[in-house]
C-alpha positions, 0 to 999 in steps of 0.5 A: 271236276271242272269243266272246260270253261271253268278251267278257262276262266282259271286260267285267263284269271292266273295269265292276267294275274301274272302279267298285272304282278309282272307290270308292276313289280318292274315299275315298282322294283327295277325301274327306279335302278334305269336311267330316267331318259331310257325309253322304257319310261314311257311305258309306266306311269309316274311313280306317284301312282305305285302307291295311289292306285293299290291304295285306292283298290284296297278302300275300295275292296274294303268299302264293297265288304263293308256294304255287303256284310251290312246287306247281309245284316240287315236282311237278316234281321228282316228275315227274322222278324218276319218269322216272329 
C-alpha cells in the first residue's frame, strides 16, 4: 500500500503531467487556427520550438540511457574479474 507521500508525489507528477500535455497540445493543435494578433500569443513561444525542445528531450533521454546501460556494463565486468 502506499504511503501518504507517495501518493502525493503521484499525484504532483499526474497535475504537472497534464497541465505540460494541456500546454502544449494548444501551442501545437489549436494555436495555429487563432489569428496571430490574438493575445493569447504571447503566452506561447514561436512554433519553432513545438518541434526543437521535444527533440532535444528525447536525445537527452537517450543520451542518459546510453550513459547508464554503458555504467551498468562495465561494472559488470569489473565485478566479474574481481571474482575470477
Amino acid at each position: 500500500m502506499a504511503t501518504g507521500t507517495d501518493q502525493a508525489v503521484g499525484f504532483a507528477l499526474v497535475a504537472v503531467s497534464l497541465i505540460i500535455f494541456t500546454y502544449y497540445t494548444t501551442w501545437v493543435i489549436l494555436l495555429p487556427f487563432i489569428d496571430s494578433q490574438h493575445v493569447i500569443h504571447k503566452y506561447f513561444l514561436p512554433r519553432a520550438y513545438a518541434v526543437l525542445i521535444p527533440l532535444a528531450t528525447g536525445l537527452l533521454l537517450l543520451l542518459f540511457v546510453g550513459l547508464f546501460i554503458t555504467y551498468v556494463m562495465l561494472k559488470s565486468q569489473r565485478v566479474t574479474k574481481k571474482a575470477q
